[in-house]
C-alpha positions as CSV (number, residue, x, y, z in Angstrom):
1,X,0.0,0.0,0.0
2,X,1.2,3.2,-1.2
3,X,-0.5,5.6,1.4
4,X,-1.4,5.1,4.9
5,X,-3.8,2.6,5.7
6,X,-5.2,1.3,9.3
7,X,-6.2,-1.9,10.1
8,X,-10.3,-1.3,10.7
9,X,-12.1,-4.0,13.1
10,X,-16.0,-3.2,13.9
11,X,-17.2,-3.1,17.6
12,X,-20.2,-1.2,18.2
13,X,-20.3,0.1,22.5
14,X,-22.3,-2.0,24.2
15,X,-24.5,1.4,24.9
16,X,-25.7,1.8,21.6
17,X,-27.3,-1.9,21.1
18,X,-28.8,-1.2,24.5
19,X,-30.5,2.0,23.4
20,X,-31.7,0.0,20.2
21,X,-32.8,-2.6,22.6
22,X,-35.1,0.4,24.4
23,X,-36.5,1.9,21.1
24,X,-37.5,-1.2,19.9
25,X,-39.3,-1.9,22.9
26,X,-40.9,1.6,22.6
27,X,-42.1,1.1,18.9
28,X,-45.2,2.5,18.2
29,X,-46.8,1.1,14.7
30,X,-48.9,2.8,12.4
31,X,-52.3,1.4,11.5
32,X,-52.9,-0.4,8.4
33,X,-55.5,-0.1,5.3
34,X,-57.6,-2.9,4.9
35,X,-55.9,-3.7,1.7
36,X,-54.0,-6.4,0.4
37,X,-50.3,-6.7,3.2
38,X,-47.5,-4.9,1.2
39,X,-49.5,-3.3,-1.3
40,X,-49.7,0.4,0.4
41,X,-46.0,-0.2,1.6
42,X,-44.5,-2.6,4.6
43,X,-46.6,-5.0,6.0
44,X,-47.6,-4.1,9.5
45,X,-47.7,-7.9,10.4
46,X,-44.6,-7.9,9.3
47,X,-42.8,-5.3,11.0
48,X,-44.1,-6.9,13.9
49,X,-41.9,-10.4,13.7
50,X,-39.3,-8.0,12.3
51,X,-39.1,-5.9,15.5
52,X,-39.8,-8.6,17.8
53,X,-37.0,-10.4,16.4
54,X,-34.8,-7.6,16.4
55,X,-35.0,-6.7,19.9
56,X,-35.3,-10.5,21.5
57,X,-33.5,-12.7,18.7
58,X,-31.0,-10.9,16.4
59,X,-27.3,-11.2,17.5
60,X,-25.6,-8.4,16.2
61,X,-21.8,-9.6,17.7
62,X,-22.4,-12.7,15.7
63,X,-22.9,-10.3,12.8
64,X,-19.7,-8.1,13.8
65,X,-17.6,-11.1,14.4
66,X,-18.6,-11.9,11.2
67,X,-17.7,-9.3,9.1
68,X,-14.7,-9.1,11.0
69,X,-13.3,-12.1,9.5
70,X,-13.0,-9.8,6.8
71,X,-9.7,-7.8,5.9
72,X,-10.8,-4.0,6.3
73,X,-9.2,-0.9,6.4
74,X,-10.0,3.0,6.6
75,X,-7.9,6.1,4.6
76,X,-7.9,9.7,4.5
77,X,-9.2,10.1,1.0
78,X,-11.0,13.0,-0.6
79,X,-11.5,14.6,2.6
80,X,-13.2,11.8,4.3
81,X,-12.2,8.3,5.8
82,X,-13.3,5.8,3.6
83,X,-13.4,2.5,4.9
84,X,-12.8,-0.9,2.6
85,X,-12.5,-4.3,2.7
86,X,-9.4,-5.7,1.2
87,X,-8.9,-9.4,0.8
88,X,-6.2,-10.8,-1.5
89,X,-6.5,-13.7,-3.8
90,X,-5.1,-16.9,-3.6
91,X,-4.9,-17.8,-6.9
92,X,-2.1,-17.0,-9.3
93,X,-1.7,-13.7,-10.8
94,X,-5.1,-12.5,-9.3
95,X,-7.4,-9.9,-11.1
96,X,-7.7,-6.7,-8.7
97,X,-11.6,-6.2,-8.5
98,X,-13.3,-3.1,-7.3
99,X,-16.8,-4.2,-5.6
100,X,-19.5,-1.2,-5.7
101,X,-22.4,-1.8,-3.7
102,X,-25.8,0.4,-3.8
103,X,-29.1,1.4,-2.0
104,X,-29.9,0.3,0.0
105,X,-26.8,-1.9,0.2
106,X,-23.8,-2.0,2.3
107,X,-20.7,-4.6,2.6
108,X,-23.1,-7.2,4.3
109,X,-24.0,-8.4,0.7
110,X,-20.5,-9.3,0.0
111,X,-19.5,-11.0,2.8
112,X,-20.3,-14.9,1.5
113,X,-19.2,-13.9,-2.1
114,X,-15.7,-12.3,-1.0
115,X,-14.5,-15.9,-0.6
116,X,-15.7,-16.9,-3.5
117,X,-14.1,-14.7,-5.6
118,X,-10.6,-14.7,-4.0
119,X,-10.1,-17.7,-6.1
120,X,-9.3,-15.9,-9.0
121,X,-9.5,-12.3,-7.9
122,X,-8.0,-9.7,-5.0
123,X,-10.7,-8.2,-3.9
124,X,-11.4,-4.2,-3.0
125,X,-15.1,-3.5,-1.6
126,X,-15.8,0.2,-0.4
127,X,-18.5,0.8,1.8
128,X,-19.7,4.1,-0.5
129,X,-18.8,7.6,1.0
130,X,-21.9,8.4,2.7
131,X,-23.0,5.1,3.4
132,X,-22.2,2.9,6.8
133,X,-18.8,3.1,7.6
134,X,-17.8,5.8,5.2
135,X,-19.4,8.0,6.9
136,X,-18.8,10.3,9.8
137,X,-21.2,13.7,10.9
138,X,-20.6,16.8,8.8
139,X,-18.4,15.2,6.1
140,X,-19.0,16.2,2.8
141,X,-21.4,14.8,0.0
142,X,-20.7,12.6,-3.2
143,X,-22.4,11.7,-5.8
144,X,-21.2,9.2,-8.3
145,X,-19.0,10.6,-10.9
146,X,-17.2,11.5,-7.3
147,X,-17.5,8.1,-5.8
148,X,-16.1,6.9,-9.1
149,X,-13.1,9.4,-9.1
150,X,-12.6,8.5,-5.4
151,X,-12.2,5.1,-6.0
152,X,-10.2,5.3,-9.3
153,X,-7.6,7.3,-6.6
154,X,-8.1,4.2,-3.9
155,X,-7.4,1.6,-6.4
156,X,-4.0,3.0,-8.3
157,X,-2.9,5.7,-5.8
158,X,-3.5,3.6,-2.5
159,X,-3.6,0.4,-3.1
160,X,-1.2,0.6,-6.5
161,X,-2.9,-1.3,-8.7
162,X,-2.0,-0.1,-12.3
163,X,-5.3,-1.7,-13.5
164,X,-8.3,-3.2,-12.2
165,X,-11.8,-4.6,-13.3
166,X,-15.0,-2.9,-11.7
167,X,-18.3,-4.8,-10.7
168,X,-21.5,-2.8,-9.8
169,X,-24.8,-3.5,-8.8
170,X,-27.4,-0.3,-8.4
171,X,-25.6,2.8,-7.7
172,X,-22.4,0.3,-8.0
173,X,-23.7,-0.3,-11.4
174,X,-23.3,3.9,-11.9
175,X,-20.3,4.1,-10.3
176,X,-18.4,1.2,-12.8
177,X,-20.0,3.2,-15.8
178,X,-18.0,6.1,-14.7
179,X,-15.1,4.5,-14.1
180,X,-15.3,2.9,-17.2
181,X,-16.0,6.2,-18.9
182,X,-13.5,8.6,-17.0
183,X,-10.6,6.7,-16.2
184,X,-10.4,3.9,-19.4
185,X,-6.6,3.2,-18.6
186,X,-7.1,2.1,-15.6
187,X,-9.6,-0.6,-16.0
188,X,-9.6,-3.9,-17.4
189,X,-13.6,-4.1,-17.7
190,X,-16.7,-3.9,-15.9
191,X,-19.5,-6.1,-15.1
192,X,-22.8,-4.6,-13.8
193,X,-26.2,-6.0,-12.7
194,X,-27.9,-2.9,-14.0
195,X,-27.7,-0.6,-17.3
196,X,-27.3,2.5,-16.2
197,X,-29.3,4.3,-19.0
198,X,-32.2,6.5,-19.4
199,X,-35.3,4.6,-19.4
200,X,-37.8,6.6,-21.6
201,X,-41.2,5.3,-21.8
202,X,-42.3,7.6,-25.0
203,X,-39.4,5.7,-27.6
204,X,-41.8,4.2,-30.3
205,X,-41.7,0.5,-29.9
206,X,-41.6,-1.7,-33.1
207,X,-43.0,-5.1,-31.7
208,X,-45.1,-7.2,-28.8
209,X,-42.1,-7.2,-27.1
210,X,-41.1,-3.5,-26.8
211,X,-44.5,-2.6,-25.8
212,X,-44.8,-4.7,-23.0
213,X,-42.2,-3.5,-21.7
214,X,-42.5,0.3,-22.2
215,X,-46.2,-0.8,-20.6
216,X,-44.3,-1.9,-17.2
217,X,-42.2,0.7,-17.2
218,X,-44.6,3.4,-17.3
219,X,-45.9,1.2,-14.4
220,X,-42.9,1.1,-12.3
221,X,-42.5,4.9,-12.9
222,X,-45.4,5.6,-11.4
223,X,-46.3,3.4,-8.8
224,X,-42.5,2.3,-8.2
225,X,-40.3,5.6,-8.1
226,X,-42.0,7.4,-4.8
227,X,-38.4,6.7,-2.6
228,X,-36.4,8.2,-5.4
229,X,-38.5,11.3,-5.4
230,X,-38.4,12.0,-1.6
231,X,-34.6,11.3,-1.5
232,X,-33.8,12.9,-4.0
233,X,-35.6,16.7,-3.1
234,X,-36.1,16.4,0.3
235,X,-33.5,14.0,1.8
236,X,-33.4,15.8,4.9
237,X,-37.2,15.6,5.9
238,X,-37.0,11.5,6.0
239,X,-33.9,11.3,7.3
240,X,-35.1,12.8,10.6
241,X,-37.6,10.4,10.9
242,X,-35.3,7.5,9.6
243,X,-32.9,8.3,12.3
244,X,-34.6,8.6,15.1
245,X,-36.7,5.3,14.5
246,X,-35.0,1.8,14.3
247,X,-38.8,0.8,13.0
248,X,-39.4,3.5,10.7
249,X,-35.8,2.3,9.1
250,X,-36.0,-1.4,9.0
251,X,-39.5,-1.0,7.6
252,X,-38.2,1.5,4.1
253,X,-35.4,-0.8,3.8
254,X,-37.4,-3.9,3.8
255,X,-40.0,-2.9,1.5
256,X,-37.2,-2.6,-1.1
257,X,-35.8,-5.8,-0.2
258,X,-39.6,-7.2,-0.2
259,X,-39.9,-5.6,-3.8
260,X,-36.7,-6.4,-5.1
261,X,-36.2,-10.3,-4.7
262,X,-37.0,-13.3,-6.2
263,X,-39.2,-13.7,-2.7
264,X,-42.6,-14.9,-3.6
265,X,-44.0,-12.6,-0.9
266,X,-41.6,-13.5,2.0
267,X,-38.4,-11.7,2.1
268,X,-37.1,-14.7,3.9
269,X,-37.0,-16.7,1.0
270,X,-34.5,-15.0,-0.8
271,X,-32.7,-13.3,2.4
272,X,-32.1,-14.5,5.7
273,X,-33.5,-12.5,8.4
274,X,-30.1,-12.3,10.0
275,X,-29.0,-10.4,6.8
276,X,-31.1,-8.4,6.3
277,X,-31.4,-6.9,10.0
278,X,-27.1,-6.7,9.7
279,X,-27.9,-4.8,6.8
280,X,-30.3,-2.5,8.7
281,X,-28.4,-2.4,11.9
282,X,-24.8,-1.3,10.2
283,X,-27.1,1.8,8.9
284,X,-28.8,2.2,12.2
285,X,-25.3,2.5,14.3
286,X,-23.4,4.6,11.7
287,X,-26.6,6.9,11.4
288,X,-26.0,7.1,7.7
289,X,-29.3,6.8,6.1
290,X,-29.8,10.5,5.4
291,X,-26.1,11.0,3.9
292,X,-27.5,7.7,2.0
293,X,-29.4,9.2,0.3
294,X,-27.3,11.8,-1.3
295,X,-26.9,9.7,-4.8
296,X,-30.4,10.5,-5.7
297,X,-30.1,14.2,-4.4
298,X,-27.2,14.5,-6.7
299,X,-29.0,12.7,-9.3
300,X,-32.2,14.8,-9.4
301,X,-30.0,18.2,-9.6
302,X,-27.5,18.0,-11.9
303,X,-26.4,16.1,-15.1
304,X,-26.6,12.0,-16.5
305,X,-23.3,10.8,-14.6
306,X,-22.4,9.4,-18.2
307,X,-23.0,12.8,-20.6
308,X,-25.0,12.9,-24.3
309,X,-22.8,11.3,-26.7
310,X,-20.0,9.8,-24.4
311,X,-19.1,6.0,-24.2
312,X,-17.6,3.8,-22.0
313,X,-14.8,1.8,-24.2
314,X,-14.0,-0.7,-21.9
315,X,-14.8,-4.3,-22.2
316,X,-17.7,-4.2,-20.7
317,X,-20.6,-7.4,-19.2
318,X,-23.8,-7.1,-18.2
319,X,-26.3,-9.5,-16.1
320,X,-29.6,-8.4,-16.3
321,X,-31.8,-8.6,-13.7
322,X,-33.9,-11.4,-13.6
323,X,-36.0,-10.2,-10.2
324,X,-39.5,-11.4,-9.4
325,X,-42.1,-8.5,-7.8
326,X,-42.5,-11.3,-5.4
327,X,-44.2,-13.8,-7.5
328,X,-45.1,-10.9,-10.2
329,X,-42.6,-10.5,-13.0
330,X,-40.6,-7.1,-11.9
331,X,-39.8,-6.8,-15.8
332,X,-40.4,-2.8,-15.4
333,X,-37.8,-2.7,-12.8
334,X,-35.1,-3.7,-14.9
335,X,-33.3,-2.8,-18.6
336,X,-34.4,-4.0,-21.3
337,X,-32.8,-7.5,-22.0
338,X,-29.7,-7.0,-24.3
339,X,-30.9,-8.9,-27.0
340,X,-34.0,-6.7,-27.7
341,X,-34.1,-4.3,-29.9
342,X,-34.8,-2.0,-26.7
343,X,-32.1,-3.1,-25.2
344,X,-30.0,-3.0,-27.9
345,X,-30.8,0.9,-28.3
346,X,-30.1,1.6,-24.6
347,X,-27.4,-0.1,-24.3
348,X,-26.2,1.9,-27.0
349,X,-26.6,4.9,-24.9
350,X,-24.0,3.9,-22.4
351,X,-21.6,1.2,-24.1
352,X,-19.6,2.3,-27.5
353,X,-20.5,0.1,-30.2
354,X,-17.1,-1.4,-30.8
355,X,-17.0,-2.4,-27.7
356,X,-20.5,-3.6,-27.5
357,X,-20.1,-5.6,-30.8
358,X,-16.8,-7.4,-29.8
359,X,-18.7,-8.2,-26.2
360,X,-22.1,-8.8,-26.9
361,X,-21.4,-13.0,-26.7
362,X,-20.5,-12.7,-23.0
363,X,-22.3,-9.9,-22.3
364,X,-25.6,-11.3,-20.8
365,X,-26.2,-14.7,-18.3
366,X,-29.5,-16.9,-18.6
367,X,-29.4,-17.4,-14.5
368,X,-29.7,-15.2,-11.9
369,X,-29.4,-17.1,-9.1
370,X,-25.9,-16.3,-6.2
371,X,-24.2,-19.6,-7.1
372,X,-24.3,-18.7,-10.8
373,X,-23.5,-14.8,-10.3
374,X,-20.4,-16.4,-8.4
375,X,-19.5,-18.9,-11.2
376,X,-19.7,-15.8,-13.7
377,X,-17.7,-13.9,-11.8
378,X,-15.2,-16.6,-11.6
379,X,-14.8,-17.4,-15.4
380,X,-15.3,-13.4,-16.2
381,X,-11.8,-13.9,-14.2
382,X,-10.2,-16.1,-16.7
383,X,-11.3,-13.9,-19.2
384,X,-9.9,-11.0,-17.6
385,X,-6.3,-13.0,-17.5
386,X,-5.9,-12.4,-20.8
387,X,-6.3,-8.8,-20.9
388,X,-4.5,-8.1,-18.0
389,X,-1.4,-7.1,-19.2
């Protein structure tokens, strides 16, 4: 390492899980339409289990000691301390890889797939500035062309990696394009779970295909988009009430877990409990949902990350998301697939064609499941051998 770097170990006081502990206990739930559970928002049958178990069953030093079997660190970096995980791999010659998580994400999602990877790859994961542990009170804001710049700097200028492939999911996804856009030299290739493109509902479609899915996603616009509005103009005015209530967090968080997953109505089925409340709790003890949030602020008030008429001329791989509304078909919530002609024409937007043409055969995966995300990961690494030098 280049710079200076400190060994970073997580122990939250045993004061703070005991005021959780107390405003758990102190939870006062909203009532409930007689509607349909979830369709209005979080399940108030639901939040109860959730804060029951919260307060009674979760172990959160289970959770620590787990992601303290994790390698991370912390630098002074762009006038914050940005904390990382940093595990090396044990293969020969291993691919440096820059992990981007999103929202409402943190490095909890990476833990099981760290190991996985380290076969074939050295692995860099950032909790985002803003986000969990890369945040502190009063730092200053990013949004993702600076999260991307910031990391570009972490990757060569700290850790001293001349060059290094990129993998993003969400927000992750943005801050890969960027990377791949801004700072070509440096990387190998990107993979991302998400296109980040416009999506534009009024495009003419030319067949049954296109306008089913411009159909959905004038659905998910308007019935799916409400946290992206109030996070990104009035961040502020939910965060206070974010903050102050374990409850009120858990339950926006889950509803997006709830909505994003291959679930079929029970978040459980596609993420433990345990997870999903570590998840929760590293937001709750770092009090970073409101500087969380920034992204879409950003977003909302200034220009596409990637501009009109810029590409990103790396080798680049997409998987697209394959997500179920929870036994519905989330098609809206997701790019078109790469081999429509929708998807074709956004993809255009963000990837040059040169680079998309000599790609496109490894661009997209037919599974979505973990075990098959890991596997493509793995042989994206062989792939990435060869380009390495």
């Amino acid at each position: 390492m280049s710079r200076e770097t400190r060994p970073f170990r997580l122990n939250i006081p045993e004061a703070a899980l005991e005021d959780l502990r107390g405003r758990l206990a102190r939870t006062r739930l909203p009532d409930e339409p007689p509607l349909e559970p979830w369709s209005t928002g979080t399940s108030r049958a639901y939040m109860e289990e959730l804060v029951a178990y919260w307060r009674t069953g979760f172990d959160w030093r289970a959770q620590e000691s787990s992601l303290n079997g994790l390698r991370q660190f912390t630098v002074p970096l762009g006038g914050i301390e940005l904390h990382f995980i940093h595990e090396p791999g044990r293969g020969p010659q291993p691919i440096p890889l820059l992990l981007s998580h999103g929202w409402p994400g943190s490095i909890v999602e990476f833990r099981r797939l760290i190991p996985l990877l380290t076969e074939r790859f050295t692995v860099v994961a950032p909790s985002l500035p803003g986000y969990t542990l890369s945040f502190r009170p009063g730092q200053k804001r990013f949004a993702v062309e600076d999260i991307a710049d910031l990391f570009a700097e972490l990757m060569t200028d700290v850790l001293g990696y001349r060059r290094f492939a990129a993998q993003g999911g969400d927000w992750g996804a943005f801050v890969s394009s960027v990377l791949g856009w801004r700072h070509p030299e440096k990387l190998i290739g990107i993979h991302l779970n998400l296109l980040a493109v416009r999506r534009d509902p009024k495009i003419p479609h030319q067949n049954k295909e296109e306008a089913t899915y411009l159909a959905e996603l004038a659905h998910f616009l308007k019935e799916e988009t409400g946290y992206q509005w109030i996070q990104g103009t009035k961040p502020q005015t939910l965060a206070y009430a974010l903050a102050d209530s374990p409850a009120g967090l858990a339950a926006w968080i889950a509803e997006k877990f709830w909505k994003w997953s291959d679930c079929s109505g029970v978040i459980e089925n596609a993420v433990s409990r345990d997870d999903l409340l570590a998840n929760v709790s590293l937001y709750w003890f770092t009090g970073a949902i409101g500087s969380s949030f920034w992204p879409y602020y950003a977003r909302m008030h200034g220009p596409w990350p990637i501009p009109e008429g810029k590409t990103v001329d790396v080798p680049p791989a997409t998987r697209p998301s394959r997500r179920r509304s929870c036994g519905r078909r989330a098609r809206s919530r997701r790019a078109p697939t790469p081999t429509s002609a929708a998807g074709r024409r956004c993809r255009a937007a963000a990837i040059s064609r040169r680079s998309s043409s000599r790609n496109s055969s490894r661009a997209t995966s037919s599974s979505s499941s973990p075990r098959c995300a890991n596997a493509r990961l793995a042989r994206l690494g062989s792939s990435m051998y060869r380009r390495a030098g």
